[in-house]
N, C-alpha and C positions, 0 to 999 in steps of 0.2 A: 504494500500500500504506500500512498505518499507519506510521509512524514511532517513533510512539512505543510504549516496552515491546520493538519490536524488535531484533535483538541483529545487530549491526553491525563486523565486522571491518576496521579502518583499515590498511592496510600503509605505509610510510614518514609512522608518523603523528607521528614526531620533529619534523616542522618543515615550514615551505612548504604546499602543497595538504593534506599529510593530519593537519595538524595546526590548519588553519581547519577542515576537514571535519567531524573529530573535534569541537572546540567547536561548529559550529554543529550537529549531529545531537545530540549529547546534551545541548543549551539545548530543544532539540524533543523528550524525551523516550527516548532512543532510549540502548541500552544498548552503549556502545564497546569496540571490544577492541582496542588498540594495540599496532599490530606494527611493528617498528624492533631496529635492535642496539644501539643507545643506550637501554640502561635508565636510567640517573641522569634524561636529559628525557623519556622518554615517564615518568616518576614526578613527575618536575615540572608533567608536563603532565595528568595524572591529577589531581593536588591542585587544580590551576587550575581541572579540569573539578568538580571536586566540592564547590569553594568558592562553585561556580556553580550547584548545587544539583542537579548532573548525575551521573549514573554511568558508572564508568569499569572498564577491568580490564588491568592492564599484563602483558603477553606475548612479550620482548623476542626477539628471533629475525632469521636471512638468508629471506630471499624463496628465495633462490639453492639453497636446502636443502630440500630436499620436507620431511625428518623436523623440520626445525623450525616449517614450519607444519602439519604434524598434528599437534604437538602444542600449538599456538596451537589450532585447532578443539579438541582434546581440554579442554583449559582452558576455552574458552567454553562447552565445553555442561558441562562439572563444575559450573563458577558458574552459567548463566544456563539450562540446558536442551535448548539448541539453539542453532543459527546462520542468521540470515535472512538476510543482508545480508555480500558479501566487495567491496571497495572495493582494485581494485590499481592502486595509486598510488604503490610505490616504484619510483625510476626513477632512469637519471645520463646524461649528457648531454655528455662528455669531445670535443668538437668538435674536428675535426683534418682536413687535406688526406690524403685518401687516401694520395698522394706520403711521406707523413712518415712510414708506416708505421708506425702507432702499433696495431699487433697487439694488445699488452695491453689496451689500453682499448678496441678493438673488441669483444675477450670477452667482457671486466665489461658492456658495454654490452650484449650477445647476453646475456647470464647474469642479468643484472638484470630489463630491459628485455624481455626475451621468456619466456626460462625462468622465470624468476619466475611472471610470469601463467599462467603452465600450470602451475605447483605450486600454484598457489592455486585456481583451479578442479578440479584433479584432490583437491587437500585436502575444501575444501565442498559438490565437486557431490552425494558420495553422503547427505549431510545436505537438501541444496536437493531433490534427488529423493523423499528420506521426507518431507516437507514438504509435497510437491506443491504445492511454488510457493518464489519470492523472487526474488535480484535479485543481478544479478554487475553489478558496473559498474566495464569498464576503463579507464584515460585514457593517451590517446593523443596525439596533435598536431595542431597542422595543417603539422608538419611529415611526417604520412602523405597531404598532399594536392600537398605541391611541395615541390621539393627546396632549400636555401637552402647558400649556400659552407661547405664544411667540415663536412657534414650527410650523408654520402654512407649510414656507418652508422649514424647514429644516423638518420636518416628511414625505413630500411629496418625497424628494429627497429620504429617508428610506424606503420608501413604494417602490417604482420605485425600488428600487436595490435588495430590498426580491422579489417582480414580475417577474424583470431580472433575478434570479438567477434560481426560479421554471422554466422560458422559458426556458433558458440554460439547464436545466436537465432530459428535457422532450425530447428536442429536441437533445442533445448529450449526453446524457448517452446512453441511448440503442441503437444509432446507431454506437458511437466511445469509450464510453468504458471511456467518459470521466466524474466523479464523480464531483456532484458541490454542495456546502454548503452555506445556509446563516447563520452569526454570529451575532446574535443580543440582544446585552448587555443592561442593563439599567445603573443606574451610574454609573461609574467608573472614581476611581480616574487620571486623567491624566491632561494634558493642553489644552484640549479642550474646555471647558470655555474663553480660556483669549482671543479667538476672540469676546465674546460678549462686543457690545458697546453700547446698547438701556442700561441707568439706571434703568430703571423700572425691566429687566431681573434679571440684576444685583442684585438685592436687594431682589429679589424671589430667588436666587441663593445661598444665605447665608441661607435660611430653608435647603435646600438640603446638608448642609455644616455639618450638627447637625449629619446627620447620616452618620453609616458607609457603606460606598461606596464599589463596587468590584475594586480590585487592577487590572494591567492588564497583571499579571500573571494569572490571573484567566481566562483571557481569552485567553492570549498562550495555556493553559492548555485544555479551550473548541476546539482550534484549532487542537491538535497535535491529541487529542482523533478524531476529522472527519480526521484525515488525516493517522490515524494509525489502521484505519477498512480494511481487506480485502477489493479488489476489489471489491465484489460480492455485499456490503454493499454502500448505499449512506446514509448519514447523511444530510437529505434534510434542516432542519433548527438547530442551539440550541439557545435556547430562557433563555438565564440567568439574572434575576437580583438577588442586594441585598436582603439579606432577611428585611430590614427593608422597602425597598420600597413600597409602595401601589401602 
């Protein structure tokens, strides 16, 4: 699809993946709608984008909230017209041995991590339908391919959102024209980590520390590539890690 002039909804576009995203898609033209609960940096992050000669539209909001991202879509098309492009990429990642029984942070991580995504497709699809066409692109893991210590729910939540994405593609590409991606990265350097509070994680956490990680430009980078393929093309998965990863 074009890129550019297109209107591009970011979710956790505060920092980490959706906030490379965010810069690299509106250095290409493309018009950003950043979604995060941190208003003070997704306005930081806004000014950055448009000192860069890029456009932006700050919409601060919970994923976790249907009613906040309808009214993220409502704001996008006030300003821009419409909505081509939702990008669900807020996500938390609270790592814990099943055993520790860390209940709460299972939730947040179901609530974030899964419900999220489904408020955000139920938000933009009846928009991506009038459209007759565009582009939902989830990120996932490649922790929805194996399981790794202390991952029990959070790989579950990963698996569910690669699953989601195959249903969404099956069931709306060839009827509406709408293209969907799953993005699923192994390490990458961001703040994703500082919600784990199990110490046992922790301390397993520091071997992964030794190597080098993907940045998450690299994964704006796998992003703009599914989203810069003709129509005709679906980019149904990209599955990137480190090369030093096992």
């Amino acid at each position: 699809m074009k890129i550019e002039n297109s209107v591009i909804i970011v979710t956790g576009a505060s920092s980490g993946i959706g906030k490379a995203t965010a810069h690299k898609l509106a250095a290409h033209g493309a018009k950003v709608v950043l979604m995060a609960r941190s208003e003070d940096e997704l306005n930081d992050l806004k000014s950055n984008i448009e000192e860069e000669g890029g456009e932006a539209l700050v919409v601060s909001g919970d994923v976790t909230k249907m009613e906040d991202f309808e009214k993220v879509v409502s704001k996008a098309k006030t300003t821009y017209g419409t909505v081509n492009v939702l990008i669900n990429n807020a996500g938390l990642m609270p790592l814990s041995f099943v055993e520790k029984l860390k209940t709460e942070e299972w939730n947040k991580m179901v609530d974030v991590n899964m419900k999220g995504v489904l408020n955000g497709v139920a938000a933009v699809l009846p928009e991506l339908k009038k459209n007759k066409g565009g582009h939902i692109i989830n990120i996932s893991s490649m922790a929805a391919h194996r399981y790794f210590p202390g991952g029990a729910v959070y790989c579950a939540t990963k698996v569910a959102v690669k699953m989601f994405s195959e249903g969404l593609r099956q069931e709306l590409a060839p009827k509406y024209g709408i293209n969907i991606t799953s993005i699923e990265p192994g390490a990458v350097a961001t703040n994703l980590t500082d919600t784990i509070t199990d110490d046992d994680i922790k301390e397993k956490m520091k071997e992964m520390q030794q190597m080098e990680t993907l940045e998450a430009e690299d994964i704006a980078d796998a992003i703009y590539y599914a989203l810069s393929q003709p129509a005709r093309v679906n980019i149904n998965d990209v599955y990137l890690v480190p090369s030093e990863q096992q």
